[in-house]
N, C-alpha and C positions, 0 to 999 in steps of 0.2 A: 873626312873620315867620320868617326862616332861608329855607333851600333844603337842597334832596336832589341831590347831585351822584354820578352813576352810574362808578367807573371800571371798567374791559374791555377786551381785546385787541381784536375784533372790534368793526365799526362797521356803523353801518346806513345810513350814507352816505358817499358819495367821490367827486371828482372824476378820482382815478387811473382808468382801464378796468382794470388789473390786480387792483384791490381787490374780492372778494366783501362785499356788502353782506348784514349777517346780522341775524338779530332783527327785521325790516320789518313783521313784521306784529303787533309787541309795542307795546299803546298807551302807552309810557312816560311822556309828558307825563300823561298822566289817573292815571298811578300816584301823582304827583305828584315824577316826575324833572325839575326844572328844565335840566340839564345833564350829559351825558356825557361824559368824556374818557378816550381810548383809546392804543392805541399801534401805531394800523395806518395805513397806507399808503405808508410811507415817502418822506413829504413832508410839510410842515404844512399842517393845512388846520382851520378854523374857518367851520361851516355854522348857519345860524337857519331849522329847519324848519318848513314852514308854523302849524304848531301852538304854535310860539316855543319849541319844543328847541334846545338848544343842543348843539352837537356838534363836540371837537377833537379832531382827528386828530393825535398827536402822534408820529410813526412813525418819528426822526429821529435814533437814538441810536447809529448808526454803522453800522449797516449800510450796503450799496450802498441809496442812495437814487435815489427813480424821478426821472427830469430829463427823461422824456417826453412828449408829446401828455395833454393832457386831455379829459376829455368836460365839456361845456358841464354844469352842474348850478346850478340857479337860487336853490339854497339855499347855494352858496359865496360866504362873505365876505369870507375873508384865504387867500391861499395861497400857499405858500413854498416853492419847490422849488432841491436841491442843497443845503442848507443844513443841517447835523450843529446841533442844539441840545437844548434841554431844557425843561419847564415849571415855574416858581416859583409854585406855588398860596397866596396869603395868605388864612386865611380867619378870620372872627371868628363871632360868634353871628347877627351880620346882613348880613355882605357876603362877598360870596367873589372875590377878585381872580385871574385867571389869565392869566401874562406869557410870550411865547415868546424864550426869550433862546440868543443863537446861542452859541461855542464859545469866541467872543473877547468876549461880554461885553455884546453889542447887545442892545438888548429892541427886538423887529420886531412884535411883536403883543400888545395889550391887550386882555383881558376882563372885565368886573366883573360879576356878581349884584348884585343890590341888592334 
C-alpha cells in the first residue's frame, strides 16, 4: 500500500479566477501521485479530479486572502474563504490524514488517504 503525496506552490486546479492553473497537462495520477498539496490561491480549497487526484490548495498563511467570486469548478469539494489557517499532515506507512485547522484552533476540513 502507501501513497505518493506531491507538495508545490503552484496548482493545477482552483476555484479562485485569479489563480493560474500550472502543470495541466502533467498525468500525475498515472505517475502514481495519489495527492497534491500546495500553497496557492489564497483561500482553502480541496478538489477530487476526475482521475481521483486529490488536490489542496492551502494558500492561507497570512497574506491578503481572496474573499471574492469564484468560478463554478466541478472538482471543488471544501472551500473556505477569509480564513488565515494551516495544514496538520498525520502520516504513517498506510494512511495519510490531512486537517485544515484555522488560527484559533478549529479543524474545518478533513482528509484521509487510505
Amino acid at each position: 500500500n502507501g501513497y505518493n503525496v506531491l507538495v508545490m506552490y503552484g496548482t493545477i486546479s482552483s476555484s479562485n479566477p485569479g489563480v493560474t492553473a500550472l502543470f495541466t497537462t502533467i498525468p500525475f495520477r498515472s505517475m502514481g501521485v495519489d495527492m497534491i498539496v500546495t500553497g496557492a490561491g489564497e483561500m482553502y480549497e480541496r478538489l477530487q479530479m476526475s482521475d481521483g487526484l486529490v488536490v489542496i490548495n492551502s494558500g492561507t498563511g497570512g497574506r491578503q486572502l481572496y474573499t471574492g467570486a469564484l468560478n463554478a469548478n466541478s472538482n471543488s469539494r471544501k472551500v473556505i474563504q477569509n480564513t488565515i489557517g494551516f495544514l496538520r499532515i498525520t502520516a504513517s506507512p498506510v494512511t495519510c490524514k490531512v486537517e485544515f485547522i484555522t488560527q484559533a484552533g478549529q479543524t474545518l476540513d478533513t482528509y484521509g488517504l487510505q
